[in-house]
mmCIF file of the C-alpha atoms, coordinates in Angstrom:
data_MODEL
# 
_entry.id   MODEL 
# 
loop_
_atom_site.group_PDB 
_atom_site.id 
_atom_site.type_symbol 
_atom_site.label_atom_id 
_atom_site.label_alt_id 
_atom_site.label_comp_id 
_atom_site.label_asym_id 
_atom_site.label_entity_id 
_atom_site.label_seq_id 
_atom_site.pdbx_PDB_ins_code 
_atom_site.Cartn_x 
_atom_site.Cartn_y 
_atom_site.Cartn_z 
_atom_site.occupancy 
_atom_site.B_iso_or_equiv 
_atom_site.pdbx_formal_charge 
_atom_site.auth_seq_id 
_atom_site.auth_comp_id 
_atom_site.auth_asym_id 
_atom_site.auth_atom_id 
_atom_site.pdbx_PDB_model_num 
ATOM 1  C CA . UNK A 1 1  ? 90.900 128.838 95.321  1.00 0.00 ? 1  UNK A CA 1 
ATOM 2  C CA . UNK A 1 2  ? 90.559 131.998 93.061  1.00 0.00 ? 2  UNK A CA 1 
ATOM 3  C CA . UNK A 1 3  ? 91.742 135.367 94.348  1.00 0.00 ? 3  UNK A CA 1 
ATOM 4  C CA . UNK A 1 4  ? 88.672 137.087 93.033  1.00 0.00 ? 4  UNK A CA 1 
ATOM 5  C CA . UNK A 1 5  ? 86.126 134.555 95.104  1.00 0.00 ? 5  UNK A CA 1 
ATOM 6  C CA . UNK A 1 6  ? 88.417 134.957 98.263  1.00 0.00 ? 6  UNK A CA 1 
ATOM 7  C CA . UNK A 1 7  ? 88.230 139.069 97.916  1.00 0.00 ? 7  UNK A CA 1 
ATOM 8  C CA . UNK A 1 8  ? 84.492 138.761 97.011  1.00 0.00 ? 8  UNK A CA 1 
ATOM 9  C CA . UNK A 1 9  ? 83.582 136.618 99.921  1.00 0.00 ? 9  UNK A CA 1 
ATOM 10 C CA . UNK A 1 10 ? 85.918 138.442 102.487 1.00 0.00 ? 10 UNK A CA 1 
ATOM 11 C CA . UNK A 1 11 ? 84.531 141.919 101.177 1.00 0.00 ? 11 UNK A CA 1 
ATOM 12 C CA . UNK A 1 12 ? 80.746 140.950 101.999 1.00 0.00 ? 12 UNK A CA 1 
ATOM 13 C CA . UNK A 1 13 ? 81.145 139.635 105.365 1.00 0.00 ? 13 UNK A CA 1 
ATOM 14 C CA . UNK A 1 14 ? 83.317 142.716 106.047 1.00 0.00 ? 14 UNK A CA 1 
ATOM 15 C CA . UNK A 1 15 ? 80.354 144.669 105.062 1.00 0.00 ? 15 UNK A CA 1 
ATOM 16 C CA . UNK A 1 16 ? 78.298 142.449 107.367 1.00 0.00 ? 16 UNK A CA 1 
ATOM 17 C CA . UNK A 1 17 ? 79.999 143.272 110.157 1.00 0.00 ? 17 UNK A CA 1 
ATOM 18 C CA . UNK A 1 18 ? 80.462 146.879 109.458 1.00 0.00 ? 18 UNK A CA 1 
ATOM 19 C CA . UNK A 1 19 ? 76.688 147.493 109.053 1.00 0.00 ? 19 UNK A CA 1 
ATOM 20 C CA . UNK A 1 20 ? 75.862 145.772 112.549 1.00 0.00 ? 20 UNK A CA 1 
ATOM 21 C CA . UNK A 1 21 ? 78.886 147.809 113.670 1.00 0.00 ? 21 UNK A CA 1 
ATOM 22 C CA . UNK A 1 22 ? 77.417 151.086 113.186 1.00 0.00 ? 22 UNK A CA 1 
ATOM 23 C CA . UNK A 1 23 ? 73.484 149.519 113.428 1.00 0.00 ? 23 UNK A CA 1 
ATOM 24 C CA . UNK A 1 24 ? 74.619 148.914 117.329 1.00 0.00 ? 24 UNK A CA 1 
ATOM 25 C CA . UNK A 1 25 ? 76.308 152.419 117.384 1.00 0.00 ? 25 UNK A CA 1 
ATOM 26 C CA . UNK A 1 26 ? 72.944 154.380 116.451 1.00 0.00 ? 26 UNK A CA 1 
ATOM 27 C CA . UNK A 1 27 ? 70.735 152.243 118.928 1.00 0.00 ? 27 UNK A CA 1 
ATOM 28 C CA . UNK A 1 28 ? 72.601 154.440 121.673 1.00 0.00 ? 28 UNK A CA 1 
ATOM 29 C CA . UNK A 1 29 ? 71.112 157.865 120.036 1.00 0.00 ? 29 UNK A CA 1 
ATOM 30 C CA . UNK A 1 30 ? 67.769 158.701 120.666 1.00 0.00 ? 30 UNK A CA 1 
ATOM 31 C CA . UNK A 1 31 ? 65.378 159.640 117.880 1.00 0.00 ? 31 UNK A CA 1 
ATOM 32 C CA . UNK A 1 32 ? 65.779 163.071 118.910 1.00 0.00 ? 32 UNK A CA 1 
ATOM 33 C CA . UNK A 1 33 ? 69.667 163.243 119.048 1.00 0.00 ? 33 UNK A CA 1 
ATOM 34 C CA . UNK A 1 34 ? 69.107 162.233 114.980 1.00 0.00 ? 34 UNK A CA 1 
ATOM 35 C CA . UNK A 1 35 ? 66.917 165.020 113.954 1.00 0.00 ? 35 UNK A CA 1 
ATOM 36 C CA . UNK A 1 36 ? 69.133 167.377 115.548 1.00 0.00 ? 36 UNK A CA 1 
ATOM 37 C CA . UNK A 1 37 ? 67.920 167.852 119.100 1.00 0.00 ? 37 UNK A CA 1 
ATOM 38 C CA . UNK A 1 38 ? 69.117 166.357 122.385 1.00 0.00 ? 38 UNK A CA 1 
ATOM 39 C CA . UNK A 1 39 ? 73.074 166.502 121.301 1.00 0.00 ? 39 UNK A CA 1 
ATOM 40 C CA . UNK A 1 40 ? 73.913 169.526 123.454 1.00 0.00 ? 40 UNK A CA 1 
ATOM 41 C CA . UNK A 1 41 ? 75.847 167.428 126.384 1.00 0.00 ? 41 UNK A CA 1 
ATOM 42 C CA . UNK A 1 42 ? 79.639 166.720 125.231 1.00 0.00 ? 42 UNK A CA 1 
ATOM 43 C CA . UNK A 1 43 ? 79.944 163.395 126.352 1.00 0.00 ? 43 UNK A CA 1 
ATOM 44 C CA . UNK A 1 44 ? 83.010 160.640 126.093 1.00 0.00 ? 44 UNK A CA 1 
ATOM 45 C CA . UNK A 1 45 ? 83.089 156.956 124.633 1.00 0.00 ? 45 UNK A CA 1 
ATOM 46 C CA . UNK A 1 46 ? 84.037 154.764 127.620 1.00 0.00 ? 46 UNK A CA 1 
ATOM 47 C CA . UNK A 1 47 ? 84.153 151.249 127.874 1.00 0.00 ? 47 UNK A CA 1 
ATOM 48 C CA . UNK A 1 48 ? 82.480 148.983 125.302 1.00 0.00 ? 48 UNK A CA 1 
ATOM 49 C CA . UNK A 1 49 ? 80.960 151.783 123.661 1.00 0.00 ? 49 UNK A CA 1 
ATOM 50 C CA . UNK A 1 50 ? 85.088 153.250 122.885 1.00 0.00 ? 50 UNK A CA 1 
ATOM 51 C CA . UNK A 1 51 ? 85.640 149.806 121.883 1.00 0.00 ? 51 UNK A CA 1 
ATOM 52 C CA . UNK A 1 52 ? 82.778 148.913 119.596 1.00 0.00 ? 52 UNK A CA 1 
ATOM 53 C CA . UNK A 1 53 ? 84.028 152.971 117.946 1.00 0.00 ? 53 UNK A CA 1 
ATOM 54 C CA . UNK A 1 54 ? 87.520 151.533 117.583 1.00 0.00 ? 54 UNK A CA 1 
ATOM 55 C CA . UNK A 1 55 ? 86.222 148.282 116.082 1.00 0.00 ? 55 UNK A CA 1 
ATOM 56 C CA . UNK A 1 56 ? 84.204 150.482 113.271 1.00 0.00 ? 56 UNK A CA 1 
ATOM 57 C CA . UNK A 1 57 ? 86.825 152.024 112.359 1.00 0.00 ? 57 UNK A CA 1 
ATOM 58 C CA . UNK A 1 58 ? 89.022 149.320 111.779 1.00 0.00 ? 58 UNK A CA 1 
ATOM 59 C CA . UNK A 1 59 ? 86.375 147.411 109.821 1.00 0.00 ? 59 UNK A CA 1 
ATOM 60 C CA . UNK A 1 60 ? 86.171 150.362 107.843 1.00 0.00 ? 60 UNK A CA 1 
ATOM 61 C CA . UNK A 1 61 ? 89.655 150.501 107.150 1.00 0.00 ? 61 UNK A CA 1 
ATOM 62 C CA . UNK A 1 62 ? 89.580 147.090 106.241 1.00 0.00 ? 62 UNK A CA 1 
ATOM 63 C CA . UNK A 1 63 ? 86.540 146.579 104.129 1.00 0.00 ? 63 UNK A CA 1 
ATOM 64 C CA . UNK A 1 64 ? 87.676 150.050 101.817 1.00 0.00 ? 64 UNK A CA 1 
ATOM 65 C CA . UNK A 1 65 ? 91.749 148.147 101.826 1.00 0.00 ? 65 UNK A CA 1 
ATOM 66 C CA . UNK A 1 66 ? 89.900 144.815 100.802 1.00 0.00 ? 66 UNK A CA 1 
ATOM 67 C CA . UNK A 1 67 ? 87.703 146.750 97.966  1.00 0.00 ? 67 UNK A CA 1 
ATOM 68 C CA . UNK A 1 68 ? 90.351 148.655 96.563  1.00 0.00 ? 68 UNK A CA 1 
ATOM 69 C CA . UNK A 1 69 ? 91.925 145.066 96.274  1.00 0.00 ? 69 UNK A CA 1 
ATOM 70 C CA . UNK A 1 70 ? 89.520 143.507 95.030  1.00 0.00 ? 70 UNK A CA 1 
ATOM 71 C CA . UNK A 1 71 ? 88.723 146.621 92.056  1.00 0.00 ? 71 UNK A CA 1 
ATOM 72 C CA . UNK A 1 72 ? 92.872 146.161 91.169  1.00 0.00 ? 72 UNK A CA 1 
ATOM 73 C CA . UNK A 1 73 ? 92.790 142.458 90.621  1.00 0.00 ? 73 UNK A CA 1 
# 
């Protein structure tokens, strides 16, 4: 197979999975906690909401590695 189909094909289903990422991170906020009201309480990531952070972040990583790849070759 060609490099350039293989980066292509891994580089949109990393972006898949990084928009439903952070699409299932902002379902936790209310719609008042995005126009600037309701964050006042300092709370911590536990459980599968730490997780699904961690997982964003790596797919992050990943997607802008495989990009950067993919602009290079």
């Amino acid at each position: 197979m060609n490099v350039d189909l293989i980066l292509s094909v891994t580089q949109i289903v990393l972006a898949v999975l990084l928009v439903a990422a952070i699409l299932l991170q902002a379902r936790g906020t209310g719609l008042g906690a995005a126009f600037g009201g309701g964050g006042n309480v300092y709370r911590t990531k536990r459980g599968a909401e730490k997780k699904l952070f961690q997982l964003t972040i790596v797919l992050a990583i990943l997607f802008f590695g495989v990009a950067l790849a993919n602009a290079l070759v």
